[in-house]
VEXVOPA-580989 format. One record per residue (C-alpha): residue in three letters; residue number from 1; x, y, z. Coordinates in steps of 0.25 Angstrom, whole numbers, plus 5000, padded with zeros to 4 digits. Layout:
+-----+-----+------+------+------+
: res :   n :    x :    y :    z :
+-----+-----+------+------+------+
: ALA : NUM :    X :    Y :    Z :
...
+-----+-----+------+------+------+
# end
This chain:
+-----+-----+------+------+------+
: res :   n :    x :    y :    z :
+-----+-----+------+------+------+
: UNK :   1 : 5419 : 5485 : 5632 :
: UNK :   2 : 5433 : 5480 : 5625 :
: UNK :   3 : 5440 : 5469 : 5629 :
: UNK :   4 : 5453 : 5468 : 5636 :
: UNK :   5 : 5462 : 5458 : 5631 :
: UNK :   6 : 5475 : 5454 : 5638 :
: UNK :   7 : 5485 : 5448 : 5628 :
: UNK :   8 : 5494 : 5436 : 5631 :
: UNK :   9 : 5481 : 5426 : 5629 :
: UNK :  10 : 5476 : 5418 : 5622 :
: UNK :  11 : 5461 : 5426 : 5626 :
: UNK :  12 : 5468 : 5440 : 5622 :
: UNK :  13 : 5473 : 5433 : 5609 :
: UNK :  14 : 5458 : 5427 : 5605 :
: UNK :  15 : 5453 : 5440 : 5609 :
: UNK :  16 : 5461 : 5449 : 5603 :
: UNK :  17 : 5459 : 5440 : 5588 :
: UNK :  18 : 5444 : 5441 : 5590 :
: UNK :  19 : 5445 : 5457 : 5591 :
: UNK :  20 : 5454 : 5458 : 5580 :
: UNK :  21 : 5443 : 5449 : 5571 :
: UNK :  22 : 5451 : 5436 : 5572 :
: UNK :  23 : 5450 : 5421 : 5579 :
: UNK :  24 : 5461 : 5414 : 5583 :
: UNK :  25 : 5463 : 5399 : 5576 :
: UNK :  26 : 5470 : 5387 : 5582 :
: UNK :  27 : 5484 : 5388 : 5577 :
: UNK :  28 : 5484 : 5402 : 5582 :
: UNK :  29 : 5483 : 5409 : 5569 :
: UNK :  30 : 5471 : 5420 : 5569 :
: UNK :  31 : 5461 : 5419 : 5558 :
: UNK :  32 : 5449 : 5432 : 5553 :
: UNK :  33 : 5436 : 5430 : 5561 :
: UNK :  34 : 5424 : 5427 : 5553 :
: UNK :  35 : 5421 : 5441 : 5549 :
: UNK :  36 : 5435 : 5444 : 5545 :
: UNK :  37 : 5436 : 5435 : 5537 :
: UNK :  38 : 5434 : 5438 : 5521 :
: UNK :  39 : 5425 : 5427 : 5512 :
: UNK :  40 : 5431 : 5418 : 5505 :
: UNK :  41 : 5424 : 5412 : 5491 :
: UNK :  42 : 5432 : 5399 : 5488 :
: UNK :  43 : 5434 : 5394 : 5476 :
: UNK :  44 : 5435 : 5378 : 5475 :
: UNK :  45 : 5434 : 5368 : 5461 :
: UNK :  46 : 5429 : 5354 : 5460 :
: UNK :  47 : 5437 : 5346 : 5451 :
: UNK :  48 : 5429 : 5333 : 5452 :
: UNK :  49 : 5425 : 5323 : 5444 :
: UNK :  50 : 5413 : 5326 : 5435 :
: UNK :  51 : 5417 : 5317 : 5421 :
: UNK :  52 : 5426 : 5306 : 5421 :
: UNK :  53 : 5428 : 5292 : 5427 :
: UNK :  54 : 5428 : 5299 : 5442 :
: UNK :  55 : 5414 : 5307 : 5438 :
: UNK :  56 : 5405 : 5298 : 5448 :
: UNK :  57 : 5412 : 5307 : 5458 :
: UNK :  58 : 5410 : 5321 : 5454 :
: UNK :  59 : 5396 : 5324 : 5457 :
: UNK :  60 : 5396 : 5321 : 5471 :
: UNK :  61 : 5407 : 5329 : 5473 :
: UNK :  62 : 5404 : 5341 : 5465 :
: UNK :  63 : 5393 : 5341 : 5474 :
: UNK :  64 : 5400 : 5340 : 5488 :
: UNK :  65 : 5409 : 5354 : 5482 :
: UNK :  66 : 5397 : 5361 : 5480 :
: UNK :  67 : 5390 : 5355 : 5494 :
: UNK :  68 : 5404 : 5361 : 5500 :
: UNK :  69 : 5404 : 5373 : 5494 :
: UNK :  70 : 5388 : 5376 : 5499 :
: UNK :  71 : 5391 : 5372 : 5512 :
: UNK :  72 : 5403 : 5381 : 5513 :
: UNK :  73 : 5396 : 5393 : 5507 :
: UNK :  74 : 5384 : 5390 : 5514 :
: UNK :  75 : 5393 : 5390 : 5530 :
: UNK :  76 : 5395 : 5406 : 5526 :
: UNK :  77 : 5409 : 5404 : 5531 :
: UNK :  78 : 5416 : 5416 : 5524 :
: UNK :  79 : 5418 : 5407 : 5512 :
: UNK :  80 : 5412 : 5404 : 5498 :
: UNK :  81 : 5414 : 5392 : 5490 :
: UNK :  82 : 5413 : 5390 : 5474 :
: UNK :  83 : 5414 : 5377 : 5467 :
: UNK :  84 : 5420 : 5375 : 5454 :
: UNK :  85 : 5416 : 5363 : 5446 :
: UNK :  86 : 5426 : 5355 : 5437 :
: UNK :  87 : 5428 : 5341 : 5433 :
: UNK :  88 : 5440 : 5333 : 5435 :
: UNK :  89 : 5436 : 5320 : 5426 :
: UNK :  90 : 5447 : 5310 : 5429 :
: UNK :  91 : 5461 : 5309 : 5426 :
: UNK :  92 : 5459 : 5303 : 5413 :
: UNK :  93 : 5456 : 5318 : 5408 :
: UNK :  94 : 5463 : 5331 : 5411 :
: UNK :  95 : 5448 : 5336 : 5414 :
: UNK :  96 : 5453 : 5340 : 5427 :
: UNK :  97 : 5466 : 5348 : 5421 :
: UNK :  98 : 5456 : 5357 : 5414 :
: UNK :  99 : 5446 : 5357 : 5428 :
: UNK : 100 : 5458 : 5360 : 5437 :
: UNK : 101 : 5463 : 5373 : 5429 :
: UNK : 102 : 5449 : 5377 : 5427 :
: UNK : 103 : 5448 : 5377 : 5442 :
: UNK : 104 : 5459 : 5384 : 5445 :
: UNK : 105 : 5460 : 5395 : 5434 :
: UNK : 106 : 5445 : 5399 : 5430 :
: UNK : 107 : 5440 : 5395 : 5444 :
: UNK : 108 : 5450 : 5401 : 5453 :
: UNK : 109 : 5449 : 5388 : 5463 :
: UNK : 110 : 5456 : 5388 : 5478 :
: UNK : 111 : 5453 : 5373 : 5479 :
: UNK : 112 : 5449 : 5364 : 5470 :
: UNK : 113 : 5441 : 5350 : 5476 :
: UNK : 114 : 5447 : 5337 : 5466 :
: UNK : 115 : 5448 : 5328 : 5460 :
: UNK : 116 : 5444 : 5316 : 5465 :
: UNK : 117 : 5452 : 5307 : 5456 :
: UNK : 118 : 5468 : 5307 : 5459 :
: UNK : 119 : 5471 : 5308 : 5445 :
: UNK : 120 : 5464 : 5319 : 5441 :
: UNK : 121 : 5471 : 5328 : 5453 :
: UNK : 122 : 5483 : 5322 : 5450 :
: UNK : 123 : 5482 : 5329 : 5437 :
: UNK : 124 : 5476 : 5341 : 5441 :
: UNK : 125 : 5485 : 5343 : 5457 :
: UNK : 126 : 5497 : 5351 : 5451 :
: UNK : 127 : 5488 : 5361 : 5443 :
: UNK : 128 : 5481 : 5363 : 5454 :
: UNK : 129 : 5490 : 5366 : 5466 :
: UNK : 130 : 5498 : 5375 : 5456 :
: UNK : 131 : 5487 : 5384 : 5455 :
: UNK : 132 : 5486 : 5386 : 5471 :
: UNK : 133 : 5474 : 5377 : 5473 :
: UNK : 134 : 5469 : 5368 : 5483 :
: UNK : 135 : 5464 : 5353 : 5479 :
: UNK : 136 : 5456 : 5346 : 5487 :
: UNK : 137 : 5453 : 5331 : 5482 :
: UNK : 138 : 5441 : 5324 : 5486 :
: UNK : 139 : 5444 : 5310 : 5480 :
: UNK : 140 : 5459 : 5310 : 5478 :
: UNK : 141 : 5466 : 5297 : 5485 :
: UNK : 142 : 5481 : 5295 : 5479 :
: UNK : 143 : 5493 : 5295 : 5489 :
: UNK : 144 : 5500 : 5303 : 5480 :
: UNK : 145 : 5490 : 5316 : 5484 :
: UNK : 146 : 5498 : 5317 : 5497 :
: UNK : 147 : 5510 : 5319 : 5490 :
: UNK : 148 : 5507 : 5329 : 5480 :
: UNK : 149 : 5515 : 5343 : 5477 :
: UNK : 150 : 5503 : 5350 : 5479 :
: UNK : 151 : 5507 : 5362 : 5487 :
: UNK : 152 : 5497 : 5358 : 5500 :
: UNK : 153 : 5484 : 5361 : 5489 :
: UNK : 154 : 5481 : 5346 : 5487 :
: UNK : 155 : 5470 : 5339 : 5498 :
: UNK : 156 : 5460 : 5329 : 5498 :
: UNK : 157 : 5448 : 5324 : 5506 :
: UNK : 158 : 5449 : 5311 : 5501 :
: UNK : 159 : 5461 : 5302 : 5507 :
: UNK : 160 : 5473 : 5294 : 5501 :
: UNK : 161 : 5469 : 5280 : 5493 :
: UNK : 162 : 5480 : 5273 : 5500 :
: UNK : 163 : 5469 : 5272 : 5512 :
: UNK : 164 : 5457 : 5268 : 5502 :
: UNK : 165 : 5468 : 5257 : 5495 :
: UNK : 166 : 5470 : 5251 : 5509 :
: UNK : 167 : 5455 : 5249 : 5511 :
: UNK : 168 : 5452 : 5244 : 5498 :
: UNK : 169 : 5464 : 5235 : 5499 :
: UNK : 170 : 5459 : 5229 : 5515 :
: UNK : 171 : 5446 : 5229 : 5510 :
: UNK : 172 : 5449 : 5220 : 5497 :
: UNK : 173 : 5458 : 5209 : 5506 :
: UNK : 174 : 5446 : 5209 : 5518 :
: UNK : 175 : 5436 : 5205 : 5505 :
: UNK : 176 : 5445 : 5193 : 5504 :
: UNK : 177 : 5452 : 5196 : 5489 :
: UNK : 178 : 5466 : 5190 : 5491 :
: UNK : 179 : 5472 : 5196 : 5477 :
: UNK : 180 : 5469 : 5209 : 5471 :
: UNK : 181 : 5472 : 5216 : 5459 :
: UNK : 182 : 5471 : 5231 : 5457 :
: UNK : 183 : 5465 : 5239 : 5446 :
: UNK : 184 : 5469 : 5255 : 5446 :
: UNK : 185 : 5469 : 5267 : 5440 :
: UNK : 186 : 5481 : 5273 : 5438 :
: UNK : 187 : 5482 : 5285 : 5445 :
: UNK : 188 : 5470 : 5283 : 5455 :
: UNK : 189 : 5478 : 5283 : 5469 :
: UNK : 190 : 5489 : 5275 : 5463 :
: UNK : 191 : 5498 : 5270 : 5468 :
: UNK : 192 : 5492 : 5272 : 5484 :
: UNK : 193 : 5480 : 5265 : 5481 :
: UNK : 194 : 5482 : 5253 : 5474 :
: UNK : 195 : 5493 : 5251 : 5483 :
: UNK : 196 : 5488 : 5252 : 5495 :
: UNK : 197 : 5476 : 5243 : 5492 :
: UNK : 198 : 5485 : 5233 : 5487 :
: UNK : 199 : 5493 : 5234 : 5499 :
: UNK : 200 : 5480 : 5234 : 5508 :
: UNK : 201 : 5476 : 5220 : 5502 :
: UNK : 202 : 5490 : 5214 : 5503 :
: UNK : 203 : 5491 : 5218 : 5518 :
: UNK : 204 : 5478 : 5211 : 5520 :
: UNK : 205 : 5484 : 5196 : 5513 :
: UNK : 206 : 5479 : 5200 : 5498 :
: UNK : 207 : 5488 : 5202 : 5487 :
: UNK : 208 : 5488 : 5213 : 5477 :
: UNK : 209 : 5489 : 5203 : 5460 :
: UNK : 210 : 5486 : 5215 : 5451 :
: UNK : 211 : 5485 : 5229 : 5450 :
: UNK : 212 : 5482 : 5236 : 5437 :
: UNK : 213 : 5480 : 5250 : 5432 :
: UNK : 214 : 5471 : 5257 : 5424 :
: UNK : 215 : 5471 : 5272 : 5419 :
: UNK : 216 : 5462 : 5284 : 5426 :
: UNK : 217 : 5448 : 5284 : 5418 :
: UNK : 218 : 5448 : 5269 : 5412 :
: UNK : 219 : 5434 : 5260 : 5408 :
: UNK : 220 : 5441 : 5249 : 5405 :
: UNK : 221 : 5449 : 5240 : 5415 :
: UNK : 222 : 5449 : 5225 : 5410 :
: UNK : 223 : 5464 : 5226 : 5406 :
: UNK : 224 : 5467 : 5228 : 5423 :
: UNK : 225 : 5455 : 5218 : 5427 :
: UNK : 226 : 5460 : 5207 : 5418 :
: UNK : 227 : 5474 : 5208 : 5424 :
: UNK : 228 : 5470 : 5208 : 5439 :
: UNK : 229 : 5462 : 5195 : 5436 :
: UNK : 230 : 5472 : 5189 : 5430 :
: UNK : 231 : 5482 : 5191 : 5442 :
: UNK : 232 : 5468 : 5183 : 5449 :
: UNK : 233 : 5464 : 5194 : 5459 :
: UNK : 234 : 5454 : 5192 : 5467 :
: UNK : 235 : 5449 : 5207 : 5469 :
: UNK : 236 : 5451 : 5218 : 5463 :
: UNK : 237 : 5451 : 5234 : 5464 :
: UNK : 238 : 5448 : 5244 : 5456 :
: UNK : 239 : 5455 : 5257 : 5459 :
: UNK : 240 : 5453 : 5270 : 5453 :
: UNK : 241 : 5442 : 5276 : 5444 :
: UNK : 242 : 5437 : 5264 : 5434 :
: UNK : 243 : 5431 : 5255 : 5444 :
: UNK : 244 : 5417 : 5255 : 5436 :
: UNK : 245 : 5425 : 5253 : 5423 :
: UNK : 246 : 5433 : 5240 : 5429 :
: UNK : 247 : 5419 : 5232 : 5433 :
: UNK : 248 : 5418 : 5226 : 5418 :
: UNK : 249 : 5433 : 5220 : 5419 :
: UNK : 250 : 5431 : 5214 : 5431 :
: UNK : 251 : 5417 : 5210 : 5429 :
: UNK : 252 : 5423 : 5202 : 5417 :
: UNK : 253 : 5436 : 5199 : 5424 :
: UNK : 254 : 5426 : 5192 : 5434 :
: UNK : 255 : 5429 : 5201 : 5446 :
: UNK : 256 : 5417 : 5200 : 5455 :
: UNK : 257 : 5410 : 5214 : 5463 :
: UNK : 258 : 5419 : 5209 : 5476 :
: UNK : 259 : 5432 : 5207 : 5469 :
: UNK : 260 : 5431 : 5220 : 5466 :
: UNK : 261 : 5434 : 5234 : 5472 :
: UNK : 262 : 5435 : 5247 : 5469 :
: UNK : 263 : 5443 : 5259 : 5473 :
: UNK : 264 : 5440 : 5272 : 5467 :
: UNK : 265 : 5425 : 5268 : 5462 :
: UNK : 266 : 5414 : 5279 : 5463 :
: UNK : 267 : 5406 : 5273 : 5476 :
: UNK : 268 : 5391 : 5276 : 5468 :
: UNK : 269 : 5380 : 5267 : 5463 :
: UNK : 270 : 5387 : 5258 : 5452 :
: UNK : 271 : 5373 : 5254 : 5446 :
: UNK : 272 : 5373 : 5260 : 5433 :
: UNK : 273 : 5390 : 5260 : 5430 :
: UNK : 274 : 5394 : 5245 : 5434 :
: UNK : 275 : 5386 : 5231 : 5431 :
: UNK : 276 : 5377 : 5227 : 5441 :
: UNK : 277 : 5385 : 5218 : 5451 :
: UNK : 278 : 5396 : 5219 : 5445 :
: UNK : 279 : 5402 : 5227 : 5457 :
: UNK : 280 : 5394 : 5219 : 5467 :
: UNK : 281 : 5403 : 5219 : 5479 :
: UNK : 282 : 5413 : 5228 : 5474 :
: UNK : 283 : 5420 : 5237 : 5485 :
: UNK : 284 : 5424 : 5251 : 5482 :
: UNK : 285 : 5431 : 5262 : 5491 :
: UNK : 286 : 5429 : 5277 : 5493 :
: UNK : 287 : 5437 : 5284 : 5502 :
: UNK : 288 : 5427 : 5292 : 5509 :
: UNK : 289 : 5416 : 5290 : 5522 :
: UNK : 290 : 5404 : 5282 : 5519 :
: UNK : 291 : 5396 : 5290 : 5509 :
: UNK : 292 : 5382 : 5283 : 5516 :
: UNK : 293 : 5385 : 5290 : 5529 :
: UNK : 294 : 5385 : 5305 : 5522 :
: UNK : 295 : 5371 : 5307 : 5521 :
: UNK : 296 : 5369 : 5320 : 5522 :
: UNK : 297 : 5381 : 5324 : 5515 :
: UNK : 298 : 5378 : 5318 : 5502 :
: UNK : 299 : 5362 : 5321 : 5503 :
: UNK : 300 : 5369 : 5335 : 5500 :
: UNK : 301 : 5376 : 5332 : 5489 :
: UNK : 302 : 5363 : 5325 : 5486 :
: UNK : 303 : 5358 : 5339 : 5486 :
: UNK : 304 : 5368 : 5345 : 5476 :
: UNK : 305 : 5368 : 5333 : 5466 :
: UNK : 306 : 5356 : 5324 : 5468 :
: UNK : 307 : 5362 : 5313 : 5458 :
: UNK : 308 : 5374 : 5309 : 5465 :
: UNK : 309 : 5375 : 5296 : 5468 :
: UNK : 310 : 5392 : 5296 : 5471 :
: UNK : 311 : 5397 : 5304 : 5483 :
: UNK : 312 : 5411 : 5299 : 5482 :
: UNK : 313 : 5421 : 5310 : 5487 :
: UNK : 314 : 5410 : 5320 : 5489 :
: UNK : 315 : 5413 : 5321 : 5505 :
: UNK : 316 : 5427 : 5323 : 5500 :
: UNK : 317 : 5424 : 5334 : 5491 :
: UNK : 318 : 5413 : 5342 : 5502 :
: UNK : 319 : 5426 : 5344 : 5511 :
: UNK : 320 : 5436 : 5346 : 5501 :
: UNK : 321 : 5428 : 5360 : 5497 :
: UNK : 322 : 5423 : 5360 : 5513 :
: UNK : 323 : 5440 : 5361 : 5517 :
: UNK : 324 : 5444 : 5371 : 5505 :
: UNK : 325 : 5435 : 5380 : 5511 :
: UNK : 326 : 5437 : 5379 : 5526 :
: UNK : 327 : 5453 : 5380 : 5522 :
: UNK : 328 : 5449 : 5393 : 5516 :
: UNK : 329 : 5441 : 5397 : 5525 :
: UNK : 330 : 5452 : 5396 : 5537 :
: UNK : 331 : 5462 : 5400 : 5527 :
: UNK : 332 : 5454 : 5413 : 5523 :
: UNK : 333 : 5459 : 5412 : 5511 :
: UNK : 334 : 5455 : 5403 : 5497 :
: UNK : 335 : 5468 : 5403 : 5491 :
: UNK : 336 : 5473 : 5388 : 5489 :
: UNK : 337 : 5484 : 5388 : 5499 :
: UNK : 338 : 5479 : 5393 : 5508 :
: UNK : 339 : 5467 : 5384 : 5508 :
: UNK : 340 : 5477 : 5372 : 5507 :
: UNK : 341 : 5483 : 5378 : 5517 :
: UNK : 342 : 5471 : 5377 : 5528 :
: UNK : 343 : 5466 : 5362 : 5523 :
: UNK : 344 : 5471 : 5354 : 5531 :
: UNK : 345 : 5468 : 5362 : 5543 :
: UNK : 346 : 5454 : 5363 : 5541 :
: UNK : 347 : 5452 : 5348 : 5536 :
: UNK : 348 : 5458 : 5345 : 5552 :
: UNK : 349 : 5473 : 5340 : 5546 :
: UNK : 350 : 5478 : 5350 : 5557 :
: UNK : 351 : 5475 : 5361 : 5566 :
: UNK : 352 : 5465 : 5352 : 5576 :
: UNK : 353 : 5454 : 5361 : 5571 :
: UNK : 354 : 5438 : 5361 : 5577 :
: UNK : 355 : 5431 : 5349 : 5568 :
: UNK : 356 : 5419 : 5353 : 5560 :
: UNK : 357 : 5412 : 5344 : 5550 :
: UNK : 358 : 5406 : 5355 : 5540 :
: UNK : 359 : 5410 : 5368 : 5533 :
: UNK : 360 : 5402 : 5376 : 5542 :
: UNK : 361 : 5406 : 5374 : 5554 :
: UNK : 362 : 5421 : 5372 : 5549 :
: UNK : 363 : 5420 : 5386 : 5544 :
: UNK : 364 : 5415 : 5392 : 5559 :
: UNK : 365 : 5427 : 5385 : 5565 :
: UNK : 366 : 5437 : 5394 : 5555 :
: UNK : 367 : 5431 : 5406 : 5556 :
: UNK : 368 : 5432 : 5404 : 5572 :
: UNK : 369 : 5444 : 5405 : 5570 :
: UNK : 370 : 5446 : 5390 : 5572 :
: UNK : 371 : 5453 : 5379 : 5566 :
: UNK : 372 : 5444 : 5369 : 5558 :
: UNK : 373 : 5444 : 5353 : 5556 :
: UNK : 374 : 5433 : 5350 : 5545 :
: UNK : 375 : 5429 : 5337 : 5546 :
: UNK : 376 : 5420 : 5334 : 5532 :
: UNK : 377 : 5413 : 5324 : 5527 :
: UNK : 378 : 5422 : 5316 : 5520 :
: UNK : 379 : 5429 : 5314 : 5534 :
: UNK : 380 : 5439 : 5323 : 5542 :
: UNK : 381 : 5449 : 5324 : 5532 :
: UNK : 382 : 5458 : 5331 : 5540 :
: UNK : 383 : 5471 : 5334 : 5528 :
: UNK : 384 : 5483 : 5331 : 5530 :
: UNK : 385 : 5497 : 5341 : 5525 :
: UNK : 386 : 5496 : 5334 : 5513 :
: UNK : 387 : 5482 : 5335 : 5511 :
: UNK : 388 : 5476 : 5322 : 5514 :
: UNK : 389 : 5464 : 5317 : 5522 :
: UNK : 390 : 5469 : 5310 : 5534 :
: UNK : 391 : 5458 : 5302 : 5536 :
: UNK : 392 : 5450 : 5294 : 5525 :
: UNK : 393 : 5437 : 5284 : 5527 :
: UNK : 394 : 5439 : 5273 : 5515 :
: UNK : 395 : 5424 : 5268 : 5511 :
: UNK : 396 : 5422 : 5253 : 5505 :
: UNK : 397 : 5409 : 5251 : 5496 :
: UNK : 398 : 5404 : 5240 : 5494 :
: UNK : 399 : 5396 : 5237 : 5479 :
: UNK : 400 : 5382 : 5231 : 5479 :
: UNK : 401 : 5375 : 5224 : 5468 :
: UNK : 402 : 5368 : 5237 : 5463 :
: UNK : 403 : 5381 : 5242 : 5463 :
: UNK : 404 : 5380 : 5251 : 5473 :
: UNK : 405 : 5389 : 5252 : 5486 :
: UNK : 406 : 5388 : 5250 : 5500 :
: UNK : 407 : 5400 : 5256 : 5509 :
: UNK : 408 : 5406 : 5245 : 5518 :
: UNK : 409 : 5417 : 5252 : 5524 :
+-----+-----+------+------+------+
# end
């Protein structure tokens, strides 16, 4: 028996799209229903830190990519991922250069999820939106990000450093240090952060004696520990990626565990790399929810790499590859614009999509024809036009005597 349709409503509209193979989506536009559609195989590249000063941070997140990748291939959503490894060392090498064009050219990427460290995707941004592709940073914090000529190509799951600065800032002031020198590296989120945690301090009655730079990738920092003791600080900071290489200055420059923070140091067991106690009291921030409370997500990792003992950045990395592919996936397509096009979309930045909190059920919700919110684990994310998360969680560790940390806040 065939169905009569009247036209002129919105029932004879639905009905007519679902004879014709099609499923009406919230903005009005029509999209293929599940059988209609063709498979997509997606092609996405890690460059992530597997040598260099920032390498502490590379095995987790290699590990959350391929923990992404499986759980997408494993939804049977009509789409296939493939991981391509490279490193991206640090800035003080152009390691990452060579990674990128790698990537790009012999690996034929859509998306490539990196770098971590600001300066290394400073160096690499440009190459990669002229070949058409989408980057999607896990780690990166500068304010200068959001103002990049990056075509629309450029997001990150981790959020501006202004907001982490402010926290460090309040944070040092409420531990009762009423002068403060800065040590940072040159590059690293400059000038956003270290101005906003100075202005943070200030705001809360402290006053800002010193601040001195060092460049990316350096082991020795007594040149800038010697001249913020001499302006008579009473806490300092150390910003960027030398925190463990500035412990023997300030040990010798008499700074004790709770005159000293760190922004920018791996949030991992310090046992075997720093003195014993020497960091005793020590806070540290990582943008980031509270690491304790993800059990079950880094039991898995667990599973890929049993030796990690470092998760920084690895949520961020899990929904950087979990959004490239829903943004194909609602797109239909796995060229770079059109994937960019899509990300803010399915991150929940706009369209008041349906909320769903794993690939999964993400996926049934685009090929209902619906529009969908991801909600991941690193947080809701939600991108803004320019590519930025619009929320953040700042975390403050605290260092004990083992070295080891214990979040606070």
């Amino acid at each position: 028996m065939s169905r009569i349709v009247i036209p002129g409503t919105a029932a004879a509209v639905a009905a007519l799209l679902v004879l014709a193979g099609c499923t009406p989506s919230s903005d009005g536009t029509t999209q293929p229903a599940a059988e209609d559609r063709a498979p997509l195989t997606l092609s996405i590249g890690t460059l992530l830190p597997e040598t260099g000063a920032l390498a502490a941070f590379g095995p987790a997140t290699e590990a959350a990519a391929e923990l992404a990748a499986g759980d997408i291939n494993n939804a049977k959503a009509g789409i296939t991922v493939t991981i391509a490894k490279a490193d991206s060392a640090d800035a003080s090498t152009d390691t990452s250069i060579t990674s990128a064009t790698t990537l790009v050219d012999d690996d034929k990427v859509s998306v490539i999820v990196g770098a971590i460290s600001d300066n290394v995707s400073r160096k690499v941004l440009d190459q990669i939106v002229k070949a058409g592709v989408v980057q999607i940073s896990p780690g990166n914090v500068s304010t200068d990000f959001t103002r990049a000529a990056d075509d629309g190509l450029y997001f990150r799951t981790s959020p501006s450093c202004v907001l982490e600065g402010d926290a460090m800032g309040r944070q040092i002031a409420a531990d009762g240090a009423s002068t403060l020198g800065i040590v940072y590296e040159t590059g690293y989120c400059e000038p956003g952060l270290p101005e906003a945690l100075s202005a943070a301090f200030e705001r809360a009655g402290g006053k800002t004696v010193a601040k001195e730079a060092y460049s990316a990738g350096a082991t020795d920092l007594s040149a800038q520990v010697t001249a913020v003791a001499a302006a008579k600080a009473d806490a300092v900071v150390v910003v960027g990626g030398s925190g463990v290489a500035s412990v023997p200055a300030l040990a010798a420059a008499k700074y004790a565990g709770p005159d000293i923070y760190f922004v920018g140091l791996p949030i991992t067991d310090h046992s075997t790399d720093i003195a014993a106690g020497a960091i005793t009291g020590s806070i540290a921030s990582m943008p980031g929810l509270d690491i304790s409370k993800l059990d079950s997500f880094t039991d898995r990792l667990l599973d890929i790499t049993p030796t990690l003992t470092d998760f920084s950045y690895a949520a961020e990395t899990y929904d950087a590859v979990v959004l490239a592919a829903l943004a194909a996936l609602s797109a239909q397509s796995t060229k770079g614009a059109d994937i960019a096009a899509a990300l803010q979309e399915v991150s929940g930045g706009s369209g008041k999509g349906e909320v769903a909190g794993d690939f999964a059920a993400a996926a049934k919700v685009i090929l209902a024809g619906g529009v969908v919110d991801y909600d991941g684990v690193s947080g809701p994310i939600t991108f803004d036009a320019k590519g930025d998360p619009q929320g953040a969680a700042i975390g403050l560790y605290r260092y004990g005597k083992d070295n080891v940390f214990t979040r606070i806040d």
